[in-house]
C-alpha positions in Angstrom: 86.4 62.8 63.8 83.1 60.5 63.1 82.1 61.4 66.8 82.4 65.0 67.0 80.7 65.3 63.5 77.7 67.3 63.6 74.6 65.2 61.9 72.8 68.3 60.6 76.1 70.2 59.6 77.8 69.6 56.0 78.5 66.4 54.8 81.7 64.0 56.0 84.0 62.9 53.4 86.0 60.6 55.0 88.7 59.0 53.1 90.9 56.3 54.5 94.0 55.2 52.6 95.5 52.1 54.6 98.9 51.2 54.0 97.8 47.8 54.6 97.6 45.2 52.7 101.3 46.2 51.6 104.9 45.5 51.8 106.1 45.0 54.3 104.4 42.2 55.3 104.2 43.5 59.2 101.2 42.0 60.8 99.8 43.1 64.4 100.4 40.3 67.0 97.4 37.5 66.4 96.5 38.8 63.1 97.5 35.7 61.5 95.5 32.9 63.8 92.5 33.4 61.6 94.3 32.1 58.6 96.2 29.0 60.2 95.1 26.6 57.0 97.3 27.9 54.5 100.9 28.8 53.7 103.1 30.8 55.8 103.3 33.3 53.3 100.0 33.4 52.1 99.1 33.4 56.0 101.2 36.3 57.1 99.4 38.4 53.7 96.0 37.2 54.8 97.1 38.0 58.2 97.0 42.2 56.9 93.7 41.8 55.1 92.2 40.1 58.2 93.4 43.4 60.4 92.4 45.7 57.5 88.9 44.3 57.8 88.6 44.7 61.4 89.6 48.3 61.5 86.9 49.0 58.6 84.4 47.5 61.0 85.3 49.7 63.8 85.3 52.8 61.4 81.4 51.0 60.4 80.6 50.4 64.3 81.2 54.6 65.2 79.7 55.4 62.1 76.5 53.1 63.5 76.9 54.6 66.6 76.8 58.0 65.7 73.3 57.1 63.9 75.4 58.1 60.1 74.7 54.7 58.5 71.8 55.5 57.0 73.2 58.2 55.0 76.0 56.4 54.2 77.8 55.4 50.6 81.0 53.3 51.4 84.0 52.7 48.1 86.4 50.2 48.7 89.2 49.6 46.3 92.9 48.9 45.5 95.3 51.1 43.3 96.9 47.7 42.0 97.2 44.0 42.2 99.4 42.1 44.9 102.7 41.6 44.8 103.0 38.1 44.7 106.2 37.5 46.3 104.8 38.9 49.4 101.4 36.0 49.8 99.3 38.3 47.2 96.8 36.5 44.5 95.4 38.0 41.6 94.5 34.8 40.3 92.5 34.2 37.6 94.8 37.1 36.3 98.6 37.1 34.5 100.9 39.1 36.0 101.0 41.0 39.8 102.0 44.6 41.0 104.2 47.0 38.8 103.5 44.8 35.6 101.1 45.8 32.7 99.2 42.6 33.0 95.6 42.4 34.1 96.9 40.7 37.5 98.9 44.1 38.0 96.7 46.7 37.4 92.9 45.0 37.2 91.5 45.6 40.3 87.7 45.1 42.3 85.9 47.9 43.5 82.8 47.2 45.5 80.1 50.2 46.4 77.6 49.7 49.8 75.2 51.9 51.2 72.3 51.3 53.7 70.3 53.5 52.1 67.8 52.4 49.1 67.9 56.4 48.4 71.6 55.6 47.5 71.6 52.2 46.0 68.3 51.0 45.0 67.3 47.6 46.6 67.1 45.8 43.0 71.2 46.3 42.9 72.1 45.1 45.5 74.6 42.4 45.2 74.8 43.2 41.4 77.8 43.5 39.7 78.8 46.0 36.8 82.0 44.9 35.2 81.9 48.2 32.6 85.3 50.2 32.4 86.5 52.0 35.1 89.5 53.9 36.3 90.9 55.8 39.2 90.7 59.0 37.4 87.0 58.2 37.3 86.7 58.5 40.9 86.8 62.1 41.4 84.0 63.0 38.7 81.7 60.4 40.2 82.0 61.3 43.4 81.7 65.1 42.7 78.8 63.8 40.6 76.9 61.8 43.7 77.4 65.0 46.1 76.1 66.9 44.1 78.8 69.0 42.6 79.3 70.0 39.3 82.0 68.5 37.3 81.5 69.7 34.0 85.0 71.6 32.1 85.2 75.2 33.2 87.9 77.9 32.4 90.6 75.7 33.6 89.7 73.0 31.4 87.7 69.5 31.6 88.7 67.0 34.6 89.8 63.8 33.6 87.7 60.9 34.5 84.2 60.3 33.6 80.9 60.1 35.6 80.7 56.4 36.1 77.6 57.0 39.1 74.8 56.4 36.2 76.6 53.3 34.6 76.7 51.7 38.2 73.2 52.2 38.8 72.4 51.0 35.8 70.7 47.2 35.1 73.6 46.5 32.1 76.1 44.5 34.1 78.6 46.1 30.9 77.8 50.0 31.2 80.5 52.7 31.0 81.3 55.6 29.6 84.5 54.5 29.3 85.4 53.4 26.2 89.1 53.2 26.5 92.6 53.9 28.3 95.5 54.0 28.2 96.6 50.7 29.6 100.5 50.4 28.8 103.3 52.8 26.8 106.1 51.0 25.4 109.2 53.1 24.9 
């Protein structure tokens, strides 16, 4: 896909959902021998992350290739802590995957682009710890392409434009406020 893009054509939106690092812990021969000094457990986890991080290089190394770094604005995140059981840590957190603890649904998000046009060079290696969610994703990004995201006949989308908090100096700006974090029945 990244090779046959045409540079001048329409954007790419390329969005990779790995499966990795998840249950079942089933790691690619080798993928472990990076992470000898620790548990078995933990090793066989680390052991996904380290393969998950090589393919995202190779997906960086045609992107390089292809001369589309420069233009580039990378998300990387998690829909939900580890499962502990399986090698995970959410430590400092309470709590891992399918609890309402922080360790279970508190995740990091981290943004990179080459370009200064993107992410100005005095934010670089910041971090913004303001509210965010999932839903948030979708208006942001429609946001930074350009789109417009405002309500319209079918109503307003859920998520708010977090783009101008991020690039922001406050290490605490949102424009969230609140969520809904946990319904008790």
């Amino acid at each position: 896909m990244i090779q046959e893009h045409v540079i001048d054509g329409p954007p790419l939106f390329l969005y990779l959902a790995y499966q990795a690092p998840h249950w079942p812990v089933q790691n690619p021969a080798g993928s472990e021998m990076r992470n000898m000094n620790m548990g078995k457990q933990r090793r066989k986890w680390c052991g996904l992350v380290s393969h998950l991080d090589d393919n995202i290089g190779r997906v960086f190394s045609a992107l390089e290739s292809k001369g589309m770094s420069e233009n580039l604005l990378f998300l990387a995140l998690s829909d939900n802590g580890g499962d502990i059981r399986t090698g995970a840590s959410n430590y400092p957190y309470r709590g891992d995957k399918m609890t309402p603890w922080e360790g279970g649904t508190k995740t990091p998000m981290f943004i990179s682009s080459y370009s200064k046009n993107i992410i100005p060079e005095h934010l670089r290696g910041s971090v913004n710890n303001g509210l965010g969610h999932v839903t948030d994703l979708f208006t942001t990004l429609i946001s930074v392409g350009g789109g417009d995201a405002s309500p319209n006949k079918s109503g307003p989308i859920d998520g708010y434009n977090l783009w101008d908090s991020w690039m922001s100096s406050s290490s605490s700006s949102s424009p969230r406020k609140e969520m809904v974090y946990n319904i008790d029945q």
